[in-house]
Biopython code that builds the backbone (N, CA, C, O; Angstrom):
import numpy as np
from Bio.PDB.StructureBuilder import StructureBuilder

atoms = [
    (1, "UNK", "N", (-11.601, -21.830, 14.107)),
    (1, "UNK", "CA", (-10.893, -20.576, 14.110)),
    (1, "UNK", "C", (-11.914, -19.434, 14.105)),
    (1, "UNK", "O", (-12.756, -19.332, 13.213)),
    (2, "UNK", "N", (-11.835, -18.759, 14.912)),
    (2, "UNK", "CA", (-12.555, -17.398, 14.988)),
    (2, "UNK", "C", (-12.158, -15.999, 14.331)),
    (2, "UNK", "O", (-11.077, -15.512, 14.662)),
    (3, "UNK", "N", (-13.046, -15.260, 13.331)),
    (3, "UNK", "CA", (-12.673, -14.180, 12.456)),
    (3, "UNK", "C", (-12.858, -13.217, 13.879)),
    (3, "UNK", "O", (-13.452, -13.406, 14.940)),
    (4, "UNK", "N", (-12.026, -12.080, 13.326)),
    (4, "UNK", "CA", (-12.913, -10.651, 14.182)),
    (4, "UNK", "C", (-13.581, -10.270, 13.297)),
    (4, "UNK", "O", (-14.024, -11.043, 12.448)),
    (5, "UNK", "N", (-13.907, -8.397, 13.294)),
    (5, "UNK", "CA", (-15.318, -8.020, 12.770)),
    (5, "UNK", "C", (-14.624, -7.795, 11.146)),
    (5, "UNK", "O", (-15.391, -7.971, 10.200)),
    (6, "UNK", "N", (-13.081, -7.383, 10.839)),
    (6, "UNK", "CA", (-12.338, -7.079, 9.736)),
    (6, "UNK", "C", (-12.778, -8.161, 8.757)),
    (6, "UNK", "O", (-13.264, -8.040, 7.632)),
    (7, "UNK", "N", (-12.440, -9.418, 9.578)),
    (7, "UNK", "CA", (-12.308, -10.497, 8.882)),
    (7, "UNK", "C", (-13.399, -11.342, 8.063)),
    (7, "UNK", "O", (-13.348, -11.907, 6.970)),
    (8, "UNK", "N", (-14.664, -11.165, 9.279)),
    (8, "UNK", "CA", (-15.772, -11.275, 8.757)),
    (8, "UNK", "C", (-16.323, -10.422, 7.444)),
    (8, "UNK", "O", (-16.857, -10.836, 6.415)),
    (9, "UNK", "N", (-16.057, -9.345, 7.782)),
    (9, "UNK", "CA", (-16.550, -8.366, 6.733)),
    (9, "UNK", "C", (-15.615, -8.767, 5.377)),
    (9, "UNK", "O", (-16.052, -9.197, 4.310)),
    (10, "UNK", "N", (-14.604, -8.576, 5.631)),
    (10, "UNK", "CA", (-14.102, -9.257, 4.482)),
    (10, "UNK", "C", (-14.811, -10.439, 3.479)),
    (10, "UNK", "O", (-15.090, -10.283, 2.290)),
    (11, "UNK", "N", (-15.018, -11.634, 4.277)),
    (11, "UNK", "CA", (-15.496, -12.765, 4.042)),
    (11, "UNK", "C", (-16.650, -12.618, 3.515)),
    (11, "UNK", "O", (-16.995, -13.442, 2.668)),
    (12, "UNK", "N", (-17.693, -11.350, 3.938)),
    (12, "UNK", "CA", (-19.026, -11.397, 3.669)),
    (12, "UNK", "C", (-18.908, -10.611, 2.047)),
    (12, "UNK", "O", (-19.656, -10.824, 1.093)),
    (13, "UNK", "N", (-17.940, -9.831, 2.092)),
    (13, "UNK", "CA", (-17.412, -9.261, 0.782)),
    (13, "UNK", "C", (-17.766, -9.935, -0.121)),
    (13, "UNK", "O", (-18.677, -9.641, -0.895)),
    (14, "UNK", "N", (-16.727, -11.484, -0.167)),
    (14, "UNK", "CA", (-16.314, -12.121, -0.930)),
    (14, "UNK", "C", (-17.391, -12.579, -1.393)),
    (14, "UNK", "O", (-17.728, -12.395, -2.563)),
    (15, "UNK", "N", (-18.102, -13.259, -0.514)),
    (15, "UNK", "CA", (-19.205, -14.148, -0.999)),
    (15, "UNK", "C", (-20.554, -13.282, -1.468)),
    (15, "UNK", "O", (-21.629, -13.774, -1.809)),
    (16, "UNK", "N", (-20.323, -12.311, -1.419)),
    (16, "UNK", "CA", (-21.361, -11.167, -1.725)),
    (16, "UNK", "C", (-20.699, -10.644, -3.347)),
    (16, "UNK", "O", (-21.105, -9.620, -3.896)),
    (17, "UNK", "N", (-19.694, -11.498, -3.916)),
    (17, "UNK", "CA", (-19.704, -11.447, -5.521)),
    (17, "UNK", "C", (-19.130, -9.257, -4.932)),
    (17, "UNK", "O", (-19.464, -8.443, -5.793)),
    (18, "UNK", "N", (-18.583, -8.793, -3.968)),
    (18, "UNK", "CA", (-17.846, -7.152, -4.550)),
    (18, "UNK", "C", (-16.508, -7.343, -4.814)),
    (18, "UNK", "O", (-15.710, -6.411, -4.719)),
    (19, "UNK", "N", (-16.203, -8.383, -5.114)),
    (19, "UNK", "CA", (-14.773, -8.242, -5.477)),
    (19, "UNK", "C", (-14.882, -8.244, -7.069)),
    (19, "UNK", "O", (-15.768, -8.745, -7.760)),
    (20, "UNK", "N", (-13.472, -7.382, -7.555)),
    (20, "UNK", "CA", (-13.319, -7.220, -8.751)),
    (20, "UNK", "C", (-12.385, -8.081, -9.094)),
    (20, "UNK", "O", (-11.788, -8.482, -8.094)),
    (21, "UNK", "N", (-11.927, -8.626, -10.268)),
    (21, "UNK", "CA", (-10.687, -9.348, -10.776)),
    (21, "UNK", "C", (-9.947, -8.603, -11.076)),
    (21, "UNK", "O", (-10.488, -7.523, -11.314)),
    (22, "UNK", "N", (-8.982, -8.601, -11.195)),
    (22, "UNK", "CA", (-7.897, -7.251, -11.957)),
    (22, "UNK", "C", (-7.354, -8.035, -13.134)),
    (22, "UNK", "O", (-6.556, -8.972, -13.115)),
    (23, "UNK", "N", (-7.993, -7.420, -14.229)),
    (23, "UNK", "CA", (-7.796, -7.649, -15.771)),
    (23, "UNK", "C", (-6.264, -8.317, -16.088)),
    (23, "UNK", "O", (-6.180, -9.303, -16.821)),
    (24, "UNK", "N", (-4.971, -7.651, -15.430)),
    (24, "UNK", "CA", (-3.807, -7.987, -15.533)),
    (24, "UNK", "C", (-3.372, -8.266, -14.313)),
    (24, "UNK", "O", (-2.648, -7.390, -13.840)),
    (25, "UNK", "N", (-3.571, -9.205, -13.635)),
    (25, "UNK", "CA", (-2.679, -10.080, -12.345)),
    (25, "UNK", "C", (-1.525, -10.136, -12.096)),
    (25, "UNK", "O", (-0.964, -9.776, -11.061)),
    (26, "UNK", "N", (-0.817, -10.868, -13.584)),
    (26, "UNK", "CA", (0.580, -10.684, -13.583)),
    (26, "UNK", "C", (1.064, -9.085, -13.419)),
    (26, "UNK", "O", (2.059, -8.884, -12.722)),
    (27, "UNK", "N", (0.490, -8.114, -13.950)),
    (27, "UNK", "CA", (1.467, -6.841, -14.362)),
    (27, "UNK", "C", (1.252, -6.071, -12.642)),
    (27, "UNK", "O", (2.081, -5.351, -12.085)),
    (28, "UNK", "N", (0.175, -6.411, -12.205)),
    (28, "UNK", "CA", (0.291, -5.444, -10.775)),
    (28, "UNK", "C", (0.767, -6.827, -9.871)),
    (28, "UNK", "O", (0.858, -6.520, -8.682)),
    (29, "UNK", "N", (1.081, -8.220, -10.118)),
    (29, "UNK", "CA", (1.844, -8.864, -8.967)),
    (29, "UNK", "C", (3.226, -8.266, -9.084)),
    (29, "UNK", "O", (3.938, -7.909, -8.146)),
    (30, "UNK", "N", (3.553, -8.196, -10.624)),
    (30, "UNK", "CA", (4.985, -7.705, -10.472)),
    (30, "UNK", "C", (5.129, -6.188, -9.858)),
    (30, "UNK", "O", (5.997, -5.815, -9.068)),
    (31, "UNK", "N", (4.238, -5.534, -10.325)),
    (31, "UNK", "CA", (4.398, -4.374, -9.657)),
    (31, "UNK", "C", (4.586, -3.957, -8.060)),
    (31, "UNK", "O", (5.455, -3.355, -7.429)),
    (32, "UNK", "N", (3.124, -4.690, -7.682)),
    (32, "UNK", "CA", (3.945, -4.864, -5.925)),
    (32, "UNK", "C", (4.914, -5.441, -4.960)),
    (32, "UNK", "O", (5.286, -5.220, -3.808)),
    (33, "UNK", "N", (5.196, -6.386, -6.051)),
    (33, "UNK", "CA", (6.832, -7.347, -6.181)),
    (33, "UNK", "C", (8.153, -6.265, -6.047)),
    (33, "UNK", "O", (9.218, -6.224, -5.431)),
    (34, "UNK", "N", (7.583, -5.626, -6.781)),
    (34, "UNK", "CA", (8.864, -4.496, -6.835)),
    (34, "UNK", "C", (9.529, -3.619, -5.725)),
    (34, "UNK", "O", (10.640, -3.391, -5.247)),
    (35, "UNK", "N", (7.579, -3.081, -5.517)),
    (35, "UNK", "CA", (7.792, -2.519, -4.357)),
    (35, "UNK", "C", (8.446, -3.065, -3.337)),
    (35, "UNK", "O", (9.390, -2.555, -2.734)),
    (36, "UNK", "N", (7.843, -4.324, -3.096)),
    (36, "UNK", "CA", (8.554, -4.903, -1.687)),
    (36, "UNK", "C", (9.731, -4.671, -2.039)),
    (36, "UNK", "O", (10.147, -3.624, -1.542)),
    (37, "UNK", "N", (10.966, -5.558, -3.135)),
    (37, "UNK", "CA", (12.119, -5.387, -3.301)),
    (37, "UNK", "C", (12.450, -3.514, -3.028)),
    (37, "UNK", "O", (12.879, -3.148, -1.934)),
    (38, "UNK", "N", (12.294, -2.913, -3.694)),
    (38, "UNK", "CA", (12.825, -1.597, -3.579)),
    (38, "UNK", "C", (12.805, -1.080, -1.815)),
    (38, "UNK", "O", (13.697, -0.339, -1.402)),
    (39, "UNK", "N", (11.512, -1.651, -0.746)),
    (39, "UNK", "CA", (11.409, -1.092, 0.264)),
    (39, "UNK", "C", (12.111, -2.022, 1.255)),
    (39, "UNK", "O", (12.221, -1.627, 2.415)),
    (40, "UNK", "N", (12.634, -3.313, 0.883)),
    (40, "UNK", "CA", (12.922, -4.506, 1.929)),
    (40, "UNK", "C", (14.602, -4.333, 1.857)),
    (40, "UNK", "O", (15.217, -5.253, 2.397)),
    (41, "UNK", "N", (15.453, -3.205, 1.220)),
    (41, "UNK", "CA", (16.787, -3.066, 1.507)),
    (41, "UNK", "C", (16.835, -2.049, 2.865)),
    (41, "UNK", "O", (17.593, -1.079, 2.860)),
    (42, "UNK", "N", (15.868, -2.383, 4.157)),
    (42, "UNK", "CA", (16.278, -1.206, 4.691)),
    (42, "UNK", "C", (17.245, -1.000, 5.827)),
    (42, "UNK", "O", (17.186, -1.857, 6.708)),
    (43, "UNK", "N", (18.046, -0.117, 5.967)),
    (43, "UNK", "CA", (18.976, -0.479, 6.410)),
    (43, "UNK", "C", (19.214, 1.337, 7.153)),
    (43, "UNK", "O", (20.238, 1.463, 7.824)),
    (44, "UNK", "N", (18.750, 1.986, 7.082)),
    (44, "UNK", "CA", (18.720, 3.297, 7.607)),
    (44, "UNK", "C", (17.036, 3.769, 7.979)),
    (44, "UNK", "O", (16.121, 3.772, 7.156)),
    (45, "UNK", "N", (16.916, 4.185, 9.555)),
    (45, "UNK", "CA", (15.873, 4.637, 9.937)),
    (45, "UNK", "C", (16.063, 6.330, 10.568)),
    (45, "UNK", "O", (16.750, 6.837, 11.455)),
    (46, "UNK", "N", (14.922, 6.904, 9.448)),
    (46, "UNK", "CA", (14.537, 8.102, 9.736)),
    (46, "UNK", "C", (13.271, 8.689, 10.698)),
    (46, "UNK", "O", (12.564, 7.896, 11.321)),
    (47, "UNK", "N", (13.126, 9.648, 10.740)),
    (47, "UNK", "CA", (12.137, 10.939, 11.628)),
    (47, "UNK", "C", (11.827, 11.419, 11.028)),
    (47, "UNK", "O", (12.560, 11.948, 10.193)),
    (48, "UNK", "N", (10.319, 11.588, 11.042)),
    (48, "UNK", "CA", (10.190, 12.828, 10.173)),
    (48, "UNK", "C", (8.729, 13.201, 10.669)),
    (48, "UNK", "O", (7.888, 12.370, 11.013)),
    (49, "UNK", "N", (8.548, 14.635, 10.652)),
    (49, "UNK", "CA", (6.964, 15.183, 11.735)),
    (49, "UNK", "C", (5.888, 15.043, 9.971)),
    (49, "UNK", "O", (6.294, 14.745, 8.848)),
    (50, "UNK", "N", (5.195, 15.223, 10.207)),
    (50, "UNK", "CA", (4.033, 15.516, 9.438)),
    (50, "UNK", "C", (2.784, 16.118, 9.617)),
    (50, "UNK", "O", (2.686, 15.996, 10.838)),
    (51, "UNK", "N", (1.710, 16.710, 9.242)),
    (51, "UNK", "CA", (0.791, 16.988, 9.892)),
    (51, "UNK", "C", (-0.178, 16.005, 10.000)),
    (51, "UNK", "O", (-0.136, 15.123, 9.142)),
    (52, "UNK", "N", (-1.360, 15.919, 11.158)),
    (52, "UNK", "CA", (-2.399, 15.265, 11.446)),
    (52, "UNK", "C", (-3.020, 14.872, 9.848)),
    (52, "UNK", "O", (-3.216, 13.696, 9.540)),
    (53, "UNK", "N", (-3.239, 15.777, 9.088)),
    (53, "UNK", "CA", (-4.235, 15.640, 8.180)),
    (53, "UNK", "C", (-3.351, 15.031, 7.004)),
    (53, "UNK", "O", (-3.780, 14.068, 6.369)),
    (54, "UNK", "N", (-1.993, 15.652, 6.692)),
    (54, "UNK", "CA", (-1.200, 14.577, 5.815)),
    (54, "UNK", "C", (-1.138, 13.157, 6.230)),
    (54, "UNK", "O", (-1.677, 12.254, 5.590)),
    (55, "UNK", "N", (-0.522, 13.003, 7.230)),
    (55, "UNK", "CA", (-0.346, 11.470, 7.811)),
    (55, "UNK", "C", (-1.870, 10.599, 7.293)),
    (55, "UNK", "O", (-1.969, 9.704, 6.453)),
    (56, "UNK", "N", (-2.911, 11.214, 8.106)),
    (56, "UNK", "CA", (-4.095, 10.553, 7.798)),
    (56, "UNK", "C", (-4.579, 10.432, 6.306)),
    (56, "UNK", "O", (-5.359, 9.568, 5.906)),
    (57, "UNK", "N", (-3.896, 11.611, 5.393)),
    (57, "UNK", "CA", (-4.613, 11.356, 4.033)),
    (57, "UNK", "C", (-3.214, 9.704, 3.512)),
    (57, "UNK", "O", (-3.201, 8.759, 2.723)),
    (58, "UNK", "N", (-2.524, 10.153, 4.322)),
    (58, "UNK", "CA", (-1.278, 9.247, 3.724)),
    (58, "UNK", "C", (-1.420, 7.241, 4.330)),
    (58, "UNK", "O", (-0.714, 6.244, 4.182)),
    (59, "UNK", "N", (-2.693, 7.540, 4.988)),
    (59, "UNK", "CA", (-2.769, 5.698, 6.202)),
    (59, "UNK", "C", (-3.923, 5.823, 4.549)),
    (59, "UNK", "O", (-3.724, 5.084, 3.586)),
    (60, "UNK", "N", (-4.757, 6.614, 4.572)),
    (60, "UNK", "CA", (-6.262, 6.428, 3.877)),
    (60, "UNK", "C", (-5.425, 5.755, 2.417)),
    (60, "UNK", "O", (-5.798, 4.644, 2.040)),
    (61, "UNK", "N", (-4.545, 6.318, 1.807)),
    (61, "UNK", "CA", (-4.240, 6.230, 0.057)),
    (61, "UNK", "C", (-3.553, 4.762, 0.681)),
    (61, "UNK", "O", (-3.876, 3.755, 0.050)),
    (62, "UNK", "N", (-2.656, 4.565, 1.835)),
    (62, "UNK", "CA", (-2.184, 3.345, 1.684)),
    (62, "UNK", "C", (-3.152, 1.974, 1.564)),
    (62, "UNK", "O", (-2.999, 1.003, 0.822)),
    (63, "UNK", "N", (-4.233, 2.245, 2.586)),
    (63, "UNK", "CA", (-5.332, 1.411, 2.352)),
    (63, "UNK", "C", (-5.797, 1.172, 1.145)),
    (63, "UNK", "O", (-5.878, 0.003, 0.769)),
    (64, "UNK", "N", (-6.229, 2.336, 0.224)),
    (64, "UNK", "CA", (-6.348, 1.806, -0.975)),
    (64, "UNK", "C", (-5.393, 1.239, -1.734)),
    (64, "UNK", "O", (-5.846, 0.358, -2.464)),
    (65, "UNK", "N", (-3.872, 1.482, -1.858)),
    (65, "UNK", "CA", (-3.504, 0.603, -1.906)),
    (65, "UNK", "C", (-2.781, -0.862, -1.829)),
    (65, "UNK", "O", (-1.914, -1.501, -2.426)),
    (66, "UNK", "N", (-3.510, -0.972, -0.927)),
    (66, "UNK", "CA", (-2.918, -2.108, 0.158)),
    (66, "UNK", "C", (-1.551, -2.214, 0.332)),
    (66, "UNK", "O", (-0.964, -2.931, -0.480)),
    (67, "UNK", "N", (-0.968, -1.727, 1.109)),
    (67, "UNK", "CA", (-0.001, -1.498, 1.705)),
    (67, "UNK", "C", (-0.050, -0.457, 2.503)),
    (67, "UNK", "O", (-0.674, 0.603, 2.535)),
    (68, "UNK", "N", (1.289, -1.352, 3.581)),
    (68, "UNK", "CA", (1.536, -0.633, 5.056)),
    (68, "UNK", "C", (1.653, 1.070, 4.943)),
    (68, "UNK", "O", (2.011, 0.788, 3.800)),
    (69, "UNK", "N", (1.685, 2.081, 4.992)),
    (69, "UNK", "CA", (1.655, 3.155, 4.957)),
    (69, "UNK", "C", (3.044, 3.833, 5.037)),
    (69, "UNK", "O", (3.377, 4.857, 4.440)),
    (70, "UNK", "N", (3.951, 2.936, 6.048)),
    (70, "UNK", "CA", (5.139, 3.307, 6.138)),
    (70, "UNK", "C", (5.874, 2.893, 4.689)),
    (70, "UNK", "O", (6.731, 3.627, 4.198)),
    (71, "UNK", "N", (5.407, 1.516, 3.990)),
    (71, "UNK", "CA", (5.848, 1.198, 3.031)),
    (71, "UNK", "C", (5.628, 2.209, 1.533)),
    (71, "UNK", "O", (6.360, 2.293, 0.548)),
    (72, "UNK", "N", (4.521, 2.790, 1.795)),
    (72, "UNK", "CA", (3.707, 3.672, 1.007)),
    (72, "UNK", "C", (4.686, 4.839, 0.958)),
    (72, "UNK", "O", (4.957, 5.298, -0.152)),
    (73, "UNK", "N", (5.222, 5.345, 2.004)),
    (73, "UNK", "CA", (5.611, 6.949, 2.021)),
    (73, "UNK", "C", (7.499, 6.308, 1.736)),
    (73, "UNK", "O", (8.324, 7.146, 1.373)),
    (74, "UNK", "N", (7.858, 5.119, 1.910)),
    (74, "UNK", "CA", (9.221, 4.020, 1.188)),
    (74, "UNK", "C", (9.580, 4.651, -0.423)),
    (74, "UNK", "O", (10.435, 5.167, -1.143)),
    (75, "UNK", "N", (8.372, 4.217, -0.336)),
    (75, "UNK", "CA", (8.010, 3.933, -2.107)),
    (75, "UNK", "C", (7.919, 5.442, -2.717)),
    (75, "UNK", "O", (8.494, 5.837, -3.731)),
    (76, "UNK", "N", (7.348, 5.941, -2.147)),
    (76, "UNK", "CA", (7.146, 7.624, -2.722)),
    (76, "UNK", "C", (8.626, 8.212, -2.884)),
    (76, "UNK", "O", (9.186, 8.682, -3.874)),
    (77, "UNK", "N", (9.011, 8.048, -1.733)),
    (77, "UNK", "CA", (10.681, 8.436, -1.466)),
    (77, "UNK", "C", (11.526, 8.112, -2.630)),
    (77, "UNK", "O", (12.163, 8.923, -3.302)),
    (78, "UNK", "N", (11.481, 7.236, -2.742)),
    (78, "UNK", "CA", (12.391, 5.996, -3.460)),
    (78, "UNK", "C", (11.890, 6.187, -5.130)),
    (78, "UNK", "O", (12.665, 5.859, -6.029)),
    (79, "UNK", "N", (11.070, 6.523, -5.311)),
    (79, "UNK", "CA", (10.058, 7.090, -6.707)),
    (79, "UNK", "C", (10.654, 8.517, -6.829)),
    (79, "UNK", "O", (11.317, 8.668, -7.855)),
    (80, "UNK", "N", (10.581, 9.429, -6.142)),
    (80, "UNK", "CA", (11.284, 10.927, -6.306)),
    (80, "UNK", "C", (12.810, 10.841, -6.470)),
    (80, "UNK", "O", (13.360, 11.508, -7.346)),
    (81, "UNK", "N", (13.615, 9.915, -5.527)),
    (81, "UNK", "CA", (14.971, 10.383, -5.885)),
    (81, "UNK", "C", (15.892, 9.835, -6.504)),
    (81, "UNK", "O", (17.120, 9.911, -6.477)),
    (82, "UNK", "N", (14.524, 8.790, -7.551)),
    (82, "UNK", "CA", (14.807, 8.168, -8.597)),
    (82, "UNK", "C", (14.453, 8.847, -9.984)),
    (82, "UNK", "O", (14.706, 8.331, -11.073)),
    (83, "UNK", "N", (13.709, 10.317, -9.765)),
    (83, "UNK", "CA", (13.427, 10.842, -10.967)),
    (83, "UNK", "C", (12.237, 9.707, -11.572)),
    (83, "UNK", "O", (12.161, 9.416, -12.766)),
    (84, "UNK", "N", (11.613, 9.313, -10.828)),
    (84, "UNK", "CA", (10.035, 8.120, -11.419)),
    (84, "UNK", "C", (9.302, 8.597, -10.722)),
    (84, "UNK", "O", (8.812, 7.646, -10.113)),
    (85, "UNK", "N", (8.697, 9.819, -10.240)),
    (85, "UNK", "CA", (8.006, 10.095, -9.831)),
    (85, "UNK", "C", (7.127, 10.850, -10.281)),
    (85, "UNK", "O", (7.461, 12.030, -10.186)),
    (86, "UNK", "N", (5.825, 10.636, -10.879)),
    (86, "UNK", "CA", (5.278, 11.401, -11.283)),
    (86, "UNK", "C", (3.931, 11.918, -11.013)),
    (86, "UNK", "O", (3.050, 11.156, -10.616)),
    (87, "UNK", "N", (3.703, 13.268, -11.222)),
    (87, "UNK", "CA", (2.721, 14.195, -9.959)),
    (87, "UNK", "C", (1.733, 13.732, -11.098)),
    (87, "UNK", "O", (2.059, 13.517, -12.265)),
    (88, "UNK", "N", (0.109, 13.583, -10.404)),
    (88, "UNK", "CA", (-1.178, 13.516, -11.172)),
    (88, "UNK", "C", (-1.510, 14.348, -11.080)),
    (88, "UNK", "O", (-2.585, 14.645, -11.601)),
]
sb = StructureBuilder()
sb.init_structure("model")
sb.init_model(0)
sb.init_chain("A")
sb.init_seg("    ")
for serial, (resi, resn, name, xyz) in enumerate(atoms, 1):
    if name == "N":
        sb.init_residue(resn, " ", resi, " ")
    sb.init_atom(name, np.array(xyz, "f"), 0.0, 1.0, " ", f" {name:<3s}", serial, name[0])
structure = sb.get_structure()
């Protein structure tokens, strides 16, 4: 099986000891558990413009945290008009 250059790099990551453990496994599996559930009822598709530089700050934060971006701006939604949303 052949990596591309993502995949490799990834791989070289790993074995290069930069990965971190995350202290609590269980508490952020459930957490992104959630997410999926809260974003996987979907059943209505919207439009919406944004600017160049939002969108892009909005792909960059999803990367960090791994997740799709569309799922990212799901979740934000779904966090505000639930009153769980809270500004840093």
């Amino acid at each position: 099986m052949k990596l591309d250059k993502e995949e490799k790099e990834i791989v070289k990551s790993f074995e290069n000891d930069e990965w971190i453990q995350e202290e609590d496994f269980e508490k952020e599996k459930a957490k992104y558990q959630q997410i999926a559930r809260n974003t996987s009822l979907k059943n209505r598709r919207i439009n919406i413009r944004l600017s160049e530089k939002d969108l892009s700050n909005l792909k960059a934060k999803s990367l960090e945290e791994g997740l799709p971006y569309q799922t990212l701006i799901a979740s934000i939604i779904h966090k505000y008009v639930n009153g769980k949303f809270n500004e840093m």
